[in-house]
DRENDOKE-651268 format. One record per residue (C-alpha): residue in three letters; x, y, z. Coordinates in pm, whole numbers, padded with zeros to 5 digits, always signed. Layout:
alaXYZ ...
END
This chain:
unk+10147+24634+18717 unk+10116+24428+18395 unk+09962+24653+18061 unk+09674+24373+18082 unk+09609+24532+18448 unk+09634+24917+18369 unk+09428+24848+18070 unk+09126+24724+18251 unk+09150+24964+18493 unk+09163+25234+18214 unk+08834+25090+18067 unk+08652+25085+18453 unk+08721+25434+18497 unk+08629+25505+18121 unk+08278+25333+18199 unk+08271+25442+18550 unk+08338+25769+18399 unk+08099+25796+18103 unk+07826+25643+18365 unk+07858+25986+18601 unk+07889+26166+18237 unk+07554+26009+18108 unk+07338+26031+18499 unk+07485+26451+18486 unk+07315+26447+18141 unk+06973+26299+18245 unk+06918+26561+18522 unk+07016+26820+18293 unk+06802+26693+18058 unk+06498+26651+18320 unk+06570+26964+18458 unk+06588+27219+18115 unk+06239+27001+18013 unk+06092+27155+18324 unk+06219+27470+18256 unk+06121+27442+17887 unk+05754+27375+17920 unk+05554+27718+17988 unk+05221+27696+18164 unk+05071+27722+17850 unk+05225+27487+17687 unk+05122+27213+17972 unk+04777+27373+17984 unk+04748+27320+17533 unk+04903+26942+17571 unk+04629+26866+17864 unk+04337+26999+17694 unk+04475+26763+17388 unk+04413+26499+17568 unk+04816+26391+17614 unk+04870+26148+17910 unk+05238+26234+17935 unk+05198+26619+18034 unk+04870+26509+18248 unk+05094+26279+18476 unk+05398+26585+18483 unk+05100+26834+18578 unk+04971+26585+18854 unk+05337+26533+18975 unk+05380+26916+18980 unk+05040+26930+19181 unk+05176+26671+19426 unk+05510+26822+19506 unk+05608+27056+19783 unk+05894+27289+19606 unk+05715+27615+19623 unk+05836+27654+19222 unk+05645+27363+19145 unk+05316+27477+19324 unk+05333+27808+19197 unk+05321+27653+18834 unk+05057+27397+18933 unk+04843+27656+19048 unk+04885+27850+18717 unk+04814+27531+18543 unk+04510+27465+18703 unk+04371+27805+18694 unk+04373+27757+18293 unk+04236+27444+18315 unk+03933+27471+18548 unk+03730+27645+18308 unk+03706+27319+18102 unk+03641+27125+18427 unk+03353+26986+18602 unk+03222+26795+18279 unk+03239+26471+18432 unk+03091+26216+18706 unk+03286+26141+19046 unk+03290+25835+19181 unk+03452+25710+19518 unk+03518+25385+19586 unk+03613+25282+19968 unk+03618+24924+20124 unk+03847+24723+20354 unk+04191+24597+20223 unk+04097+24231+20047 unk+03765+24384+19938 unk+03903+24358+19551 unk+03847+24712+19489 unk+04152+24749+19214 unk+03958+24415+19084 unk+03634+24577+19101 unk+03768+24894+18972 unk+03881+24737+18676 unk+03607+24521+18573 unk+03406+24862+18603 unk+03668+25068+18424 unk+03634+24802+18151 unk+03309+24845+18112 unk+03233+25169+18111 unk+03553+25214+17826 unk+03401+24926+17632 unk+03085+25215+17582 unk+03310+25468+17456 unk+03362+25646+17817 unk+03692+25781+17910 unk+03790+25652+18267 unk+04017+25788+18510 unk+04147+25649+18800 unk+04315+25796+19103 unk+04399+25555+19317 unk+04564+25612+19630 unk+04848+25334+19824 unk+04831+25371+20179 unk+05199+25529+20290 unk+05400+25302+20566 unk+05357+25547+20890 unk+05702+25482+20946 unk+05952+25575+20677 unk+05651+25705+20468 unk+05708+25484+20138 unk+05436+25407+19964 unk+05410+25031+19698 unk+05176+25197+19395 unk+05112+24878+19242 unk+04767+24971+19157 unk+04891+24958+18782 unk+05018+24619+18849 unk+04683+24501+18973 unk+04468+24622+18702 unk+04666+24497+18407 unk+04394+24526+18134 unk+04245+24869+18235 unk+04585+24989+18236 unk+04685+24904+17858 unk+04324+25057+17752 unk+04323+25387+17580 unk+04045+25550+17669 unk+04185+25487+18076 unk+04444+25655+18283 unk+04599+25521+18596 unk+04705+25724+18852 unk+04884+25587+19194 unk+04945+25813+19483 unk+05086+25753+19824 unk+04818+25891+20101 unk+05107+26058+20290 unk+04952+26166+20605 unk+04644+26267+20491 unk+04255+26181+20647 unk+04032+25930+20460 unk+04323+25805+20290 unk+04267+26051+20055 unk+04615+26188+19874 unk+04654+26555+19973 unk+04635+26680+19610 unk+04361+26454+19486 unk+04108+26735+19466 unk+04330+26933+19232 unk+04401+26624+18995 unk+04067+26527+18907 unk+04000+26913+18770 unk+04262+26805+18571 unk+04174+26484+18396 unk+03865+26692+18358 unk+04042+26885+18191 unk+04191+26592+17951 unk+03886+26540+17857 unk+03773+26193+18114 unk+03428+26203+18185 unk+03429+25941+18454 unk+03621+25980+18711 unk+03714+25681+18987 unk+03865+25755+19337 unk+04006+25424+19493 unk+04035+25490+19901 unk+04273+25342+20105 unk+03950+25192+20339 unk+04157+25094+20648 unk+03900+25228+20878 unk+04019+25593+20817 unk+03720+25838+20811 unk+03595+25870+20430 unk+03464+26235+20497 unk+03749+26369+20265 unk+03648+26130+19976 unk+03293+26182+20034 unk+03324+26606+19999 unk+03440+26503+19652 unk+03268+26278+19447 unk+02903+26257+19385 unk+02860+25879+19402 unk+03039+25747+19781 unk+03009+25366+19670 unk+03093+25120+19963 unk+03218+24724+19889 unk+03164+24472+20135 unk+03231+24093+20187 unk+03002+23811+20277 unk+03053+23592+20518 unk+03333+23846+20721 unk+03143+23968+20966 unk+03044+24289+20770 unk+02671+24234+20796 unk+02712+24356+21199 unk+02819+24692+21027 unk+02486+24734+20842 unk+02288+24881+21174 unk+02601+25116+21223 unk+02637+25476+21148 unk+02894+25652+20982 unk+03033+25501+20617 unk+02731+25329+20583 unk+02523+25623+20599 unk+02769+25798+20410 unk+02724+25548+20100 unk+02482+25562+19777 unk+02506+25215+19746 unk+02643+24878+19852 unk+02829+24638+19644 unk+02860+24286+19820 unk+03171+24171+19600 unk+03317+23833+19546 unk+02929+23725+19505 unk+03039+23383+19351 unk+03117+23011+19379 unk+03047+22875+19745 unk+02998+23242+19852 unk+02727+23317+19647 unk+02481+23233+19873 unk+02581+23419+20187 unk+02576+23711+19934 unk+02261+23714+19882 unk+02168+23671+20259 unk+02393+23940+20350 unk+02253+24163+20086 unk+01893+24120+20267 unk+02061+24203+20578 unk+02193+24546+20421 unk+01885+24650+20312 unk+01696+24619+20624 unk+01975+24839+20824 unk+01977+25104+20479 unk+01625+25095+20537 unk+01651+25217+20932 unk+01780+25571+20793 unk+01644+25877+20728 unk+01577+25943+20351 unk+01877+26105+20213 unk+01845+26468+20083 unk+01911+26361+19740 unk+01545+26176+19742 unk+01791+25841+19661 unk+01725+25556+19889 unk+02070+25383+19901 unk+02038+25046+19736 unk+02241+24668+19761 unk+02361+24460+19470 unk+02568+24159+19453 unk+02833+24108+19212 unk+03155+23895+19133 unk+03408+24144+18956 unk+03654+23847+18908 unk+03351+23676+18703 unk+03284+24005+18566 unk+02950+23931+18742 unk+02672+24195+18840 unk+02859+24527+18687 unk+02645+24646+18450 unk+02364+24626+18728 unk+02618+24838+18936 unk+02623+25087+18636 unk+02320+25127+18533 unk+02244+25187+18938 unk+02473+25442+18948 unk+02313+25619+18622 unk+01958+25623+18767 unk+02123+25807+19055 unk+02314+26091+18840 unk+01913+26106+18658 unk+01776+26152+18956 unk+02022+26409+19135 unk+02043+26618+18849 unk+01664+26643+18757 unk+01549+26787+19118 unk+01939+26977+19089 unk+02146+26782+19422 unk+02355+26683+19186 unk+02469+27062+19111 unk+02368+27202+19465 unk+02648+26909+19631 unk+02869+27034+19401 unk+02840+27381+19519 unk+02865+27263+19885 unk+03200+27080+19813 unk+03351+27426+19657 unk+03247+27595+19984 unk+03388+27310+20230 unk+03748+27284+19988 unk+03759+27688+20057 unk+03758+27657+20415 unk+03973+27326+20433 unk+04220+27532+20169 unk+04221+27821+20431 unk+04264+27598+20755 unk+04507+27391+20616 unk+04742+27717+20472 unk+04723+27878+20787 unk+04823+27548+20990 unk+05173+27581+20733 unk+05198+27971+20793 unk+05216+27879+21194 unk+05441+27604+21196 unk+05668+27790+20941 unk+05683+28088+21171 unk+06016+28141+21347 unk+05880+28311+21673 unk+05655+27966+21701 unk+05894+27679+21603 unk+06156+27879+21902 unk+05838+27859+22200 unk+05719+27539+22041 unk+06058+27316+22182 unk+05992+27587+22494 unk+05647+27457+22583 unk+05734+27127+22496 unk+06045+27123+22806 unk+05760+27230+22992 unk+05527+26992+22886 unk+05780+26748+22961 unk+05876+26893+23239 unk+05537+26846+23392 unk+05485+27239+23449 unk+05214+27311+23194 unk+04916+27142+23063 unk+04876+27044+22640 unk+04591+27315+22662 unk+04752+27620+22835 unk+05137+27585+22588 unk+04840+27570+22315 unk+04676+27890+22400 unk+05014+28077+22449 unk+05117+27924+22122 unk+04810+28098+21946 unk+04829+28397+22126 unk+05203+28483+22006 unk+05078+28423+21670 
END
């Protein structure tokens, strides 16, 4: 082996060496910062309004290592006290809607009046291997450089409404950061949006022209769910059936019973590509939050939400404790060989399941 040879190879293990060395120094590194940071310390930087230790707190939120939940929980015991100071709004609409557009011609708007906007928008997760794109911060490239906004991407996971699990939990803490507006971005794939809805205080639906959508109008469900309509991509050669399918809206929002918030749900137009219609959509949405909190919905929902998060807490916590019980997981793959087996019914292994418990 010529010295030209051994020498190279001397330098590739140096590098590949020094490479190991330097990815061993990073998770040290990563790991002792966890470590380092006290509750307190993550509850001070929050209330300081610093976006790093926001996103660590809403990643500690998110995870499932028991360590990490036990801290979160800590964490946002000390913060909900200076919680609740803020607006929710949810925004929901089919994929190719342009809600990220939407969202940040709105976001833009309400920052441009000294507001400070967060965003939690959620990436629907593949069903398959459970990945998840978060490009949301791609997609709303001025709102994201602004800095009176925080973007937040989360992958759905498995969860109803397209709502990530720990959403709930991360708005009481950009609450906490001080962000008085709060947007949640739904998947919208035809999920239901009760999850979404039993958290914000303004359910705001987008819809298309010229799809089909007006059809949906005399339906129940989202659309008696929603505050208001926003017909988006109100421009150019679609302007028109806008405006004909806004008519069309109103005469189905009309068909309902009035809400109990005394708000009849209203229909705009815009174009947030054009930047077209928004501040109609915002000062809509401020005559609403008058309203609701002059004949007190707005603080009575609020209260309702606490009470239906308590019992959703509970249910889901004791649908872990079962599944994590040895005694069940052993008769579970039991009454499934039966199942399989054709000698017991989905309901009966069900009630012996919940029995043992």
């Amino acid at each position: 082996m010529s010295n030209n040879t051994k020498s190279a190879l001397h330098e590739k293990d140096g590098v590949s060496k020094l490479e190991t060395t330097s990815k061993l120094s990073a998770q040290k590194i990563k790991r002792n910062r966890a470590k380092k940071n006290s509750v307190h310390e993550f509850v001070s930087k929050i209330l300081d309004g610093n976006i790093t230790f926001l996103s660590r707190a809403i990643t500690l939120v998110e995870s499932t290592n028991a360590k990490h939940q036990q801290k979160a929980n800590k964490i946002l015991e000390q913060c909900l006290p200076y919680a609740n100071a803020s607006v929710r709004i949810g925004i929901t609409g089919v994929p190719g809607v342009g809600k990220s557009t939407f969202i940040e011609a709105f976001g833009k708007h309400l920052t441009l009046q000294g507001k400070k906007v967060a965003v939690l928008a959620v990436d629907p997760s593949s069903s398959i291997n459970k990945g998840s794109i978060l490009g949301d911060k791609t997609r709303m490239e001025q709102l994201v450089t602004d800095k009176n906004a925080f973007i937040r991407p989360s992958p759905s996971g498995s969860s109803l409404g397209g709502v990530a699990q720990k959403t709930r939990e991360s708005i009481i803490l950009c609450e906490a950061a001080g962000f008085n507006t709060i947007l949640i971005e739904t998947v919208g794939v035809g999920q239901s949006e009760t999850l979404v809805h039993s958290m914000v205080d303004f359910f705001l639906l987008l819809k298309l022209a010229g799809a089909g959508d007006e059809l949906q109008g005399i339906k129940r469900g989202i659309i008696e769910m929603a505050d208001a309509i926003v017909i988006n991509k109100a421009d150019g050669d679609n302007e028109k059936n806008a405006k004909i399918a806004k008519v069309e809206f109103n005469r189905a929002l009309h068909l309902y019973p009035v809400k109990e918030s005394n708000w009849q749900p209203k229909v705009v137009t815009a174009s947030a590509l054009q930047n077209i219609g928004i501040d109609k959509v915002d000062e809509m949405i401020n005559q609403y939050f008058e309203l609701t909190k002059a004949n007190n919905y707005f603080s009575q929902k609020r209260n309702e939400q606490n009470k239906y998060w308590l019992l959703s807490t509970i249910e889901q916590q004791l649908k872990v404790n079962f599944f994590d019980t040895p005694k069940i997981k052993e008769a579970l793959n039991k009454e499934i060989q039966l199942l399989e087996n054709s000698k017991t019914t989905p309901f009966n292994a069900a009630k012996r399941l919940l029995d043992l418990y």
